[in-house]
mmCIF file as gemmi writes it, N, C-alpha and C atoms, coordinates in Angstrom:
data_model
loop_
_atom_site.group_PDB
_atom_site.id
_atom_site.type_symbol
_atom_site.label_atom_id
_atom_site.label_alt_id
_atom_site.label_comp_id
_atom_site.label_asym_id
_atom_site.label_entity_id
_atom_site.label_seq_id
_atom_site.pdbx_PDB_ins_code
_atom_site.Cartn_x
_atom_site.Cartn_y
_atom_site.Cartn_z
_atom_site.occupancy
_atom_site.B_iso_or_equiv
_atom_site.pdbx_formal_charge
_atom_site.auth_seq_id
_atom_site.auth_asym_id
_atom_site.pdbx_PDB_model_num
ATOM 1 N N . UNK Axp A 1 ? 68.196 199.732 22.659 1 0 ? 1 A 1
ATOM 2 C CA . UNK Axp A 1 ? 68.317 198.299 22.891 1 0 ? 1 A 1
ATOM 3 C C . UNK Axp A 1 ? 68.259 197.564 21.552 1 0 ? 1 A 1
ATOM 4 N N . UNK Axp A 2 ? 69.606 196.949 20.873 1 0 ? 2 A 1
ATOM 5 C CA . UNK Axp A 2 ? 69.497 196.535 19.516 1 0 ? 2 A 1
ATOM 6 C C . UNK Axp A 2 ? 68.791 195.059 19.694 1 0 ? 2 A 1
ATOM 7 N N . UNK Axp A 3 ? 69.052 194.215 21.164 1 0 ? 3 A 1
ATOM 8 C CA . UNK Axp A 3 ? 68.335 193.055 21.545 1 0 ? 3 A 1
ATOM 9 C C . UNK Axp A 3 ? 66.691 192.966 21.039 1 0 ? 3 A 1
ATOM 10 N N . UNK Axp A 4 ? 65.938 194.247 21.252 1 0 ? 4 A 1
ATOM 11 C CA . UNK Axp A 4 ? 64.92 194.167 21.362 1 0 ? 4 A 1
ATOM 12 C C . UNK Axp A 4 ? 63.705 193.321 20.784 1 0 ? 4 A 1
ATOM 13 N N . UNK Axp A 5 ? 64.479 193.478 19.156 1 0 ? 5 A 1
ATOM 14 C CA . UNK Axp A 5 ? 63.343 192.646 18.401 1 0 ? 5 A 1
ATOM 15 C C . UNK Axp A 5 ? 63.662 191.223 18.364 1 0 ? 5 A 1
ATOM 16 N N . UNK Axp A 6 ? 64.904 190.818 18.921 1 0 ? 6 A 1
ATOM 17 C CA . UNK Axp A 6 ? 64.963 189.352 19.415 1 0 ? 6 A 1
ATOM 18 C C . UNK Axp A 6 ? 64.154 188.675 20.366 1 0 ? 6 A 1
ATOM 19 N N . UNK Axp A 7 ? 63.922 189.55 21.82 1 0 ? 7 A 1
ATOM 20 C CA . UNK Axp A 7 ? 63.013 189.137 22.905 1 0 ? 7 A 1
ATOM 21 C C . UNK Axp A 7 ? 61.622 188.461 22.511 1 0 ? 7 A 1
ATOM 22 N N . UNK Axp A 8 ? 61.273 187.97 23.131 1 0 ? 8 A 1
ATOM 23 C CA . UNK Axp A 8 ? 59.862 187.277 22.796 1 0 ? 8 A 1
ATOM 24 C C . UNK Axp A 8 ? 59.048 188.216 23.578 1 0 ? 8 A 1
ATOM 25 N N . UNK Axp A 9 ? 59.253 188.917 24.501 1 0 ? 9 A 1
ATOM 26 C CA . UNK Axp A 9 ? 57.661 189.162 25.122 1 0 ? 9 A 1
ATOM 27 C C . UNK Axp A 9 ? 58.491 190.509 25.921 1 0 ? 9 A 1
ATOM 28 N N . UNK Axp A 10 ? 57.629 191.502 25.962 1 0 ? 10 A 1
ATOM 29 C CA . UNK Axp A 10 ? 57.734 192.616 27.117 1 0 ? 10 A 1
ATOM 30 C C . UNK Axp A 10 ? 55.952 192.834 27.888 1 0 ? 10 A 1
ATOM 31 N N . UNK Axp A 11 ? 56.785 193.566 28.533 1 0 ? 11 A 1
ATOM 32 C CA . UNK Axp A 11 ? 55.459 194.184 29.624 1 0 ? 11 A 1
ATOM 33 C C . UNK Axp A 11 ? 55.797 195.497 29.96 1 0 ? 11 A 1
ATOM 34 N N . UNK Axp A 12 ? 54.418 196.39 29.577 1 0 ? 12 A 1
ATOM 35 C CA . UNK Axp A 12 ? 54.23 197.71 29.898 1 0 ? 12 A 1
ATOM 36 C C . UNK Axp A 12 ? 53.993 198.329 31.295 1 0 ? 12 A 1
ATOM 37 N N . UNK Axp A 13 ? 54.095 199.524 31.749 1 0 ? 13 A 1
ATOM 38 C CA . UNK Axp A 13 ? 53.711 200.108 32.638 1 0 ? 13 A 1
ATOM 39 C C . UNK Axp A 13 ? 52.157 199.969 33.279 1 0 ? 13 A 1
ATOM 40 N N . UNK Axp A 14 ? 51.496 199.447 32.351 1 0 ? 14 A 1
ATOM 41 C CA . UNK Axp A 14 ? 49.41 199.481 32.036 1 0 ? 14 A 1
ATOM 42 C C . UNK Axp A 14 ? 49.391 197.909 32.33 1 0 ? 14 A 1
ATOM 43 N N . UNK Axp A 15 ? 50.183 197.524 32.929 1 0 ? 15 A 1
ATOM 44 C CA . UNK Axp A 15 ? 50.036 195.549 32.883 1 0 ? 15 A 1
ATOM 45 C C . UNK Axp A 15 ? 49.709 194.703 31.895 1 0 ? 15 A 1
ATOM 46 N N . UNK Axp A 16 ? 49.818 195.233 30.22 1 0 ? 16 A 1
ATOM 47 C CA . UNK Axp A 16 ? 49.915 194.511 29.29 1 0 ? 16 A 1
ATOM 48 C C . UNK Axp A 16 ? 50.875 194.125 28.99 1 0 ? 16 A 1
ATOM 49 N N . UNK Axp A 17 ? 51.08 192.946 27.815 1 0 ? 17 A 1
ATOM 50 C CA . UNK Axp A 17 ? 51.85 191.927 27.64 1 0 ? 17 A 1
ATOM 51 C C . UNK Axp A 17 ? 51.836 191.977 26.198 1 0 ? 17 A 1
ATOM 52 N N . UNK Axp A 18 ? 53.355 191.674 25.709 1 0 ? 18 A 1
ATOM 53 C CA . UNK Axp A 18 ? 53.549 192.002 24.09 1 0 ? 18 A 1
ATOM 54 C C . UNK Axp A 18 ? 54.017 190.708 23.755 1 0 ? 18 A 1
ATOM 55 N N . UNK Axp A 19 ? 53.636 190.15 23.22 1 0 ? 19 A 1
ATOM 56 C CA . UNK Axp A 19 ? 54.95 188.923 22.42 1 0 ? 19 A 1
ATOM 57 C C . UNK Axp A 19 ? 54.891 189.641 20.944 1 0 ? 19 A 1
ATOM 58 N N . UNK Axp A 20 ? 55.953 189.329 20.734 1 0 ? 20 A 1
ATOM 59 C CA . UNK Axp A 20 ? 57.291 190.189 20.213 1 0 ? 20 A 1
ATOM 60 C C . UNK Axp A 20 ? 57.273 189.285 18.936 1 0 ? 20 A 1
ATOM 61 N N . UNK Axp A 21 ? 56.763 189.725 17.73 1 0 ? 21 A 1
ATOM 62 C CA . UNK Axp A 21 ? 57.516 189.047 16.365 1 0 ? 21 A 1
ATOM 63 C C . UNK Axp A 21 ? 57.821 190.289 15.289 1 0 ? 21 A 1
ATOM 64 N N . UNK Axp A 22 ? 59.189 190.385 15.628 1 0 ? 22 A 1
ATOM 65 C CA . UNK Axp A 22 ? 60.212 191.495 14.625 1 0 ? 22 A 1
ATOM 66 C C . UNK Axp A 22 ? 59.996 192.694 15.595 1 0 ? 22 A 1
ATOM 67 N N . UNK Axp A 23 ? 59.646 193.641 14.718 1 0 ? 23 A 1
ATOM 68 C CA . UNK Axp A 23 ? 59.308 195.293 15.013 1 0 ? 23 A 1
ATOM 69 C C . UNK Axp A 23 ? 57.525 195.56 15.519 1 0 ? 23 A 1
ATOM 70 N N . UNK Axp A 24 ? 56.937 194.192 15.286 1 0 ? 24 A 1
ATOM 71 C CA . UNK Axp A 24 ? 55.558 194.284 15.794 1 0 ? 24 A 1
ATOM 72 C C . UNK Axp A 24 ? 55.234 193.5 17.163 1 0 ? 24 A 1
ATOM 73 N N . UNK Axp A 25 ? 54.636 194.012 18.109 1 0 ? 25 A 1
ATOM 74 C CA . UNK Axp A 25 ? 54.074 193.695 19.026 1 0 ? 25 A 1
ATOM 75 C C . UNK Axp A 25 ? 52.613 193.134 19.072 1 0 ? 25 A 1
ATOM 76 N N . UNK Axp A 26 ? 52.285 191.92 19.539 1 0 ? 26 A 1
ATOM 77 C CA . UNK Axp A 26 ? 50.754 191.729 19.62 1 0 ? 26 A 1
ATOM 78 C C . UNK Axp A 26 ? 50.051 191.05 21.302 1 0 ? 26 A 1
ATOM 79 N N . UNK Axp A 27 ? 49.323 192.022 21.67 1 0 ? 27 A 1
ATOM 80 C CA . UNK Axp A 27 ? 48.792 192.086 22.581 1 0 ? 27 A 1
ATOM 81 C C . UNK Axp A 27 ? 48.342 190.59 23.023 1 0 ? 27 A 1
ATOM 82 N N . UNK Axp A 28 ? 48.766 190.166 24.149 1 0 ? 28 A 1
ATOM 83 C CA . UNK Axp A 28 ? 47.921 188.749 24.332 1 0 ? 28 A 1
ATOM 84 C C . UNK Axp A 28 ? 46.49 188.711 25.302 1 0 ? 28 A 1
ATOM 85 N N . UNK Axp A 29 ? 46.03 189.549 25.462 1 0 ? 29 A 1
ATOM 86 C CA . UNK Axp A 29 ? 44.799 189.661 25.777 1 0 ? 29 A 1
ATOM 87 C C . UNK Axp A 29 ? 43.708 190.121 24.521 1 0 ? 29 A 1
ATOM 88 N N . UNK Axp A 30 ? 43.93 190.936 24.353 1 0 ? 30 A 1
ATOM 89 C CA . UNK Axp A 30 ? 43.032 191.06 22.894 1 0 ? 30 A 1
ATOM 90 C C . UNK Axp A 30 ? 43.486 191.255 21.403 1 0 ? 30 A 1
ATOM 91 N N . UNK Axp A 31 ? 45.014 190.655 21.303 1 0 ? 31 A 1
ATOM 92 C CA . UNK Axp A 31 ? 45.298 190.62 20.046 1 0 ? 31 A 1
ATOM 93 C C . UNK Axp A 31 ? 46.001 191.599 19.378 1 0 ? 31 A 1
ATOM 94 N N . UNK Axp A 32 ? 45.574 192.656 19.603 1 0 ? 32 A 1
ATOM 95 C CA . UNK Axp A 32 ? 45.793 194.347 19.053 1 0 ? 32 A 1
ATOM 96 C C . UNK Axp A 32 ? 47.773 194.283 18.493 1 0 ? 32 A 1
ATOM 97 N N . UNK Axp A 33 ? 47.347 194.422 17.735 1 0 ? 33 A 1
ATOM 98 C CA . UNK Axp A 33 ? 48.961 194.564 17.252 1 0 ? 33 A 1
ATOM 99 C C . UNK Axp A 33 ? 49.761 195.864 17.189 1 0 ? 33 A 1
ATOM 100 N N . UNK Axp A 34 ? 50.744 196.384 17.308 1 0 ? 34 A 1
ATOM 101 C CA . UNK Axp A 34 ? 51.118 198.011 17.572 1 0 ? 34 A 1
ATOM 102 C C . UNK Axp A 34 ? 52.568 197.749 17.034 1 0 ? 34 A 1
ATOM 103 N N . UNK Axp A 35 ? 53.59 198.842 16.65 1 0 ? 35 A 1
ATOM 104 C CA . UNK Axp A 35 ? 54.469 198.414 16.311 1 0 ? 35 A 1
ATOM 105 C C . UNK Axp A 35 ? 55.827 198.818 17.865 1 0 ? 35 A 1
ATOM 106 N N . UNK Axp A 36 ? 56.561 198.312 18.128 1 0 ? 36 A 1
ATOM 107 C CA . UNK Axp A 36 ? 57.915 198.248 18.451 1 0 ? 36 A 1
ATOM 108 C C . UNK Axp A 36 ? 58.302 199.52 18.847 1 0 ? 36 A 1
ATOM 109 N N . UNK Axp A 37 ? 58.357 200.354 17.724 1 0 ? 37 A 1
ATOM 110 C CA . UNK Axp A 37 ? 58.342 201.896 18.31 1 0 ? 37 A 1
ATOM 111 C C . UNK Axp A 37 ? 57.356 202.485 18.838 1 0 ? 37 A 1
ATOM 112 N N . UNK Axp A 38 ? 55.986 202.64 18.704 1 0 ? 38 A 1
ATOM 113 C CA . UNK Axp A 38 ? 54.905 202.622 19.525 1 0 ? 38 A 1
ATOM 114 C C . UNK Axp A 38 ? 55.586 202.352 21.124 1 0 ? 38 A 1
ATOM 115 N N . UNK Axp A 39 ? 55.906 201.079 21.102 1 0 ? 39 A 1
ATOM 116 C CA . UNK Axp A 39 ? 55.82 200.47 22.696 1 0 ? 39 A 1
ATOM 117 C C . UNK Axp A 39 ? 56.532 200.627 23.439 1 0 ? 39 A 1
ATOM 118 N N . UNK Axp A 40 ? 57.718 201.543 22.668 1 0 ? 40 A 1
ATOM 119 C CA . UNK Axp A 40 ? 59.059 201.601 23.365 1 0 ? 40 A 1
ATOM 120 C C . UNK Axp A 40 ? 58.971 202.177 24.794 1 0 ? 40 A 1
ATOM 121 N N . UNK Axp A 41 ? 58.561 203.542 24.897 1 0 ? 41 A 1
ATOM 122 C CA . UNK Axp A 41 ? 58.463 204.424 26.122 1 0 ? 41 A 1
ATOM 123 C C . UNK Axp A 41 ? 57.349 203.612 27.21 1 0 ? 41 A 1
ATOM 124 N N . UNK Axp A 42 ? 56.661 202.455 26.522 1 0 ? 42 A 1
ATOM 125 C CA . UNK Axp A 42 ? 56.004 202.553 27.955 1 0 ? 42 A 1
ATOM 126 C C . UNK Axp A 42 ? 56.244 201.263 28.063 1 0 ? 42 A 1
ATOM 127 N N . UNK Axp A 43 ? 57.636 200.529 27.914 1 0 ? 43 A 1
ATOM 128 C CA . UNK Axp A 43 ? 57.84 199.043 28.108 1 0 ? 43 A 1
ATOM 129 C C . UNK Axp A 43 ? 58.186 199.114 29.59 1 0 ? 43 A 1
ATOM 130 N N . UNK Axp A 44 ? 57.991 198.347 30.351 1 0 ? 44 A 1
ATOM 131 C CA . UNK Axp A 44 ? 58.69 198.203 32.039 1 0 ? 44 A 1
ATOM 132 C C . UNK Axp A 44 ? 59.643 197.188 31.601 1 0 ? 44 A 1
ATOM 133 N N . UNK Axp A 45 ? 59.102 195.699 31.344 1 0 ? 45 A 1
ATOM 134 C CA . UNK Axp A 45 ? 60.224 194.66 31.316 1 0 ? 45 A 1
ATOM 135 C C . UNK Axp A 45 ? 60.797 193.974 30.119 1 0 ? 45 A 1
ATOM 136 N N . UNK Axp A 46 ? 61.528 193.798 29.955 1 0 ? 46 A 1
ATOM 137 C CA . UNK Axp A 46 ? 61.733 192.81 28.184 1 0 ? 46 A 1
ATOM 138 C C . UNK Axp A 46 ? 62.298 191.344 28.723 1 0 ? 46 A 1
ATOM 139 N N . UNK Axp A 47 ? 61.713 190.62 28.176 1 0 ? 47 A 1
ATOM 140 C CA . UNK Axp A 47 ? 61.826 188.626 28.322 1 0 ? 47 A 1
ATOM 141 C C . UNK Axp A 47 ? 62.222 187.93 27.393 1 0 ? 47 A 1
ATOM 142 N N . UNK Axp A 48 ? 63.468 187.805 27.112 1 0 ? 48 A 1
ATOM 143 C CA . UNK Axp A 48 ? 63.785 186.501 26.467 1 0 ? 48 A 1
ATOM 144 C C . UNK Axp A 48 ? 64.525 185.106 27 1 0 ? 48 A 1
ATOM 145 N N . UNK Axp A 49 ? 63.709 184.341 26.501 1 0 ? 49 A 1
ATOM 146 C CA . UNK Axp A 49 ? 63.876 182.843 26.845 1 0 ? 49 A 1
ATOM 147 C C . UNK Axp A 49 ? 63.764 182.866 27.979 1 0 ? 49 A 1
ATOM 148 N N . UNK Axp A 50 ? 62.798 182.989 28.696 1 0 ? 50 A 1
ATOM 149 C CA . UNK Axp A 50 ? 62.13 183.099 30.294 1 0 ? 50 A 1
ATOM 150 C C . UNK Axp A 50 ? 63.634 183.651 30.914 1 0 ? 50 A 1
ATOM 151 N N . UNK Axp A 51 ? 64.019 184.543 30.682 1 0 ? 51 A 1
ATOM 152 C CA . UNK Axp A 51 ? 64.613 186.077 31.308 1 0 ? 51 A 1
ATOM 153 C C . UNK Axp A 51 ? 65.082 187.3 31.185 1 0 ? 51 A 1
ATOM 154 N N . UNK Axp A 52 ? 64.935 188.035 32.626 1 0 ? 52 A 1
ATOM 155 C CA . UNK Axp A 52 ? 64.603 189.133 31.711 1 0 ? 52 A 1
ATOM 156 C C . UNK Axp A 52 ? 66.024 189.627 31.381 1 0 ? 52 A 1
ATOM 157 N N . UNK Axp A 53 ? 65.794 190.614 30.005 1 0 ? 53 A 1
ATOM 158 C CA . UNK Axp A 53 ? 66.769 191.039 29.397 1 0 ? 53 A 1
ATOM 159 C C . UNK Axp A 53 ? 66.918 192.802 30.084 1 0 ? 53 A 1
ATOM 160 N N . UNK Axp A 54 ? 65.849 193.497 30.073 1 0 ? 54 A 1
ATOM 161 C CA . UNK Axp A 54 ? 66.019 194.893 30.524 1 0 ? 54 A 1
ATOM 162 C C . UNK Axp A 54 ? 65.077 195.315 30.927 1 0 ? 54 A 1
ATOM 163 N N . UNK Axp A 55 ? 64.805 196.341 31.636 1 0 ? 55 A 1
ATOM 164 C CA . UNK Axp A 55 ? 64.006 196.969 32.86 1 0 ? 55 A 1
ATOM 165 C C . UNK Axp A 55 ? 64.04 198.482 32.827 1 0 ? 55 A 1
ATOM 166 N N . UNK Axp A 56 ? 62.942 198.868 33.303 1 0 ? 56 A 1
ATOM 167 C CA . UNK Axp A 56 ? 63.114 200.08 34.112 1 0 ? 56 A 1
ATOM 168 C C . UNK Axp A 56 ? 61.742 200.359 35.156 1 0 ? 56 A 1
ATOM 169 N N . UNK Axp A 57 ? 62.415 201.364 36.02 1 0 ? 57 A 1
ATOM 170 C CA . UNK Axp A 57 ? 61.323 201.229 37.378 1 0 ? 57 A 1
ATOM 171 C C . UNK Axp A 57 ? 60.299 202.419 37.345 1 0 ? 57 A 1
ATOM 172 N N . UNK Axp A 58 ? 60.571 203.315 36.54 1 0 ? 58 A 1
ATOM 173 C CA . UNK Axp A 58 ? 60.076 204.314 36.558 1 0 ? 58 A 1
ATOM 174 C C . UNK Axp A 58 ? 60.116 204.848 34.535 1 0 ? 58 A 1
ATOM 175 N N . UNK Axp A 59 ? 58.3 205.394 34.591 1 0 ? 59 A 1
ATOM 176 C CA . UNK Axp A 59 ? 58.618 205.539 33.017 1 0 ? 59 A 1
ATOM 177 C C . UNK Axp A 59 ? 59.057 206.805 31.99 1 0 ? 59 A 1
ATOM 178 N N . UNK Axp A 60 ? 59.818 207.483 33.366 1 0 ? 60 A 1
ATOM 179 C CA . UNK Axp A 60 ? 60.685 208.381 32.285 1 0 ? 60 A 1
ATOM 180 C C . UNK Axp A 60 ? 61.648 207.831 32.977 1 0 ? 60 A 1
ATOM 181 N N . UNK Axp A 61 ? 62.603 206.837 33.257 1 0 ? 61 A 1
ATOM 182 C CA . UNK Axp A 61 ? 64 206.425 33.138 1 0 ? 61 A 1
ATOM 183 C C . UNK Axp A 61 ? 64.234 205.52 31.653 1 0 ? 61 A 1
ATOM 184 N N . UNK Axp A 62 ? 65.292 206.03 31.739 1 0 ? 62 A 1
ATOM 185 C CA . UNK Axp A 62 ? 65.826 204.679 30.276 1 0 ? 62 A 1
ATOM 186 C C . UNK Axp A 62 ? 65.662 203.734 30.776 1 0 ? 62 A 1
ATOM 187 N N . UNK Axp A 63 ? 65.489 202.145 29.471 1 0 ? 63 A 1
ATOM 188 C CA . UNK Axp A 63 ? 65.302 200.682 29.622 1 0 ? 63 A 1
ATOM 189 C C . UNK Axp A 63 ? 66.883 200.209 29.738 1 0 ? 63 A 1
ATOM 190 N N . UNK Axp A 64 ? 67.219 199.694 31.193 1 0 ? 64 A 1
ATOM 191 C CA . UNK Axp A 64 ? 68.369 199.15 31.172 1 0 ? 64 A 1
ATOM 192 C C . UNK Axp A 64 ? 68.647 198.15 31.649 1 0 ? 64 A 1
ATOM 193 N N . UNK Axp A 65 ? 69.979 197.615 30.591 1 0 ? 65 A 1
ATOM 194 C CA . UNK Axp A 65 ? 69.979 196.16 30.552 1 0 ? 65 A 1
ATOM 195 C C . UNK Axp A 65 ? 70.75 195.67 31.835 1 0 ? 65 A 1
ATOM 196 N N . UNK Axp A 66 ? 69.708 194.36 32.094 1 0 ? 66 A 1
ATOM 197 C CA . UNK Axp A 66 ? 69.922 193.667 33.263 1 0 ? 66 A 1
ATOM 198 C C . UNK Axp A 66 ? 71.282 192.916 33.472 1 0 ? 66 A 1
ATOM 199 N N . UNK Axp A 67 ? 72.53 193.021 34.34 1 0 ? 67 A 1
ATOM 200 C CA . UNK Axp A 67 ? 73.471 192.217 34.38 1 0 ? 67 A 1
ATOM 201 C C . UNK Axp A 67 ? 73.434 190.612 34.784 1 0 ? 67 A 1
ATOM 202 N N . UNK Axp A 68 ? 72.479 190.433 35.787 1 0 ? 68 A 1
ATOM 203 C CA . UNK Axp A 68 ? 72.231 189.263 35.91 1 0 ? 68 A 1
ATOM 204 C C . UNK Axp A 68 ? 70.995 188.45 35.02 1 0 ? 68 A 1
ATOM 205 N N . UNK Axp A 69 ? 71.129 187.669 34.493 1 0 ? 69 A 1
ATOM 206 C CA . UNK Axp A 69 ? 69.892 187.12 33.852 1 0 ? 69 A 1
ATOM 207 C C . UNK Axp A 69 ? 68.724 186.693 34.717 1 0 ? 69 A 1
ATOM 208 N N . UNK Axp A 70 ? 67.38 186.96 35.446 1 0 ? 70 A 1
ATOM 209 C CA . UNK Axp A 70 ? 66.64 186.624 36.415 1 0 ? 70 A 1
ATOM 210 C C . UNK Axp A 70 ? 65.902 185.691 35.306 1 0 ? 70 A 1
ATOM 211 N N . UNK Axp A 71 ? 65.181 184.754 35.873 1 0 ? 71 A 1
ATOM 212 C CA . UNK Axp A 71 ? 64.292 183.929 35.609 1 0 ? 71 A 1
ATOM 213 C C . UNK Axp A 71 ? 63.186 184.196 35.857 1 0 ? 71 A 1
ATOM 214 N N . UNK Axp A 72 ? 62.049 183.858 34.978 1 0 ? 72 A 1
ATOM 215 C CA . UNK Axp A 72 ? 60.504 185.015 34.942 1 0 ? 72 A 1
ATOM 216 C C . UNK Axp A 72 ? 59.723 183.485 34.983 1 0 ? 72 A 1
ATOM 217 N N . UNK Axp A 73 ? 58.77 183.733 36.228 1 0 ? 73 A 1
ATOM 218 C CA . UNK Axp A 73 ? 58.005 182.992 36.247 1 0 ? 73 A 1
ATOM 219 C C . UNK Axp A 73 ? 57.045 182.655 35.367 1 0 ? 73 A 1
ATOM 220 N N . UNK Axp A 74 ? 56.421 181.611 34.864 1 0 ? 74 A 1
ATOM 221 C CA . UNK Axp A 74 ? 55.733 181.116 33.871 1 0 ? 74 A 1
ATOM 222 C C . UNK Axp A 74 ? 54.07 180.828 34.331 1 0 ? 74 A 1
């Protein structure tokens, strides 16, 4: 996903939350910063500009990109 480091925010499989600046990720519950590749395998959703960009349902499937743009509740 070359989008990736554009998105503002993903969400993992573990119900954490990344907002997204570059190749680093920082946790919005406690801060923790990790990098981009770190987070890759266990991303579920990716969000930019309140929608989502790509998905997956299960965490050994690939992250794939969404055709319709959905709108992510705030």
């Amino acid at each position: 996903m070359k989008e990736l480091p554009q998105a503002d925010s993903v969400r993992t499989f573990d119900g954490k939350t990344y907002e997204l600046h570059g190749f680093i990720g920082i946790e919005k519950g406690s801060g923790e910063a990790v990098e981009l590749t770190q987070l890759y395998y266990r991303i579920r959703t990716v969000v930019s500009d309140a929608h989502v960009l790509a998905k997956r349902k299960n965490p050994n499937d690939e992250l794939v990109h969404v055709k319709k743009r959905k709108n992510v509740r705030q």
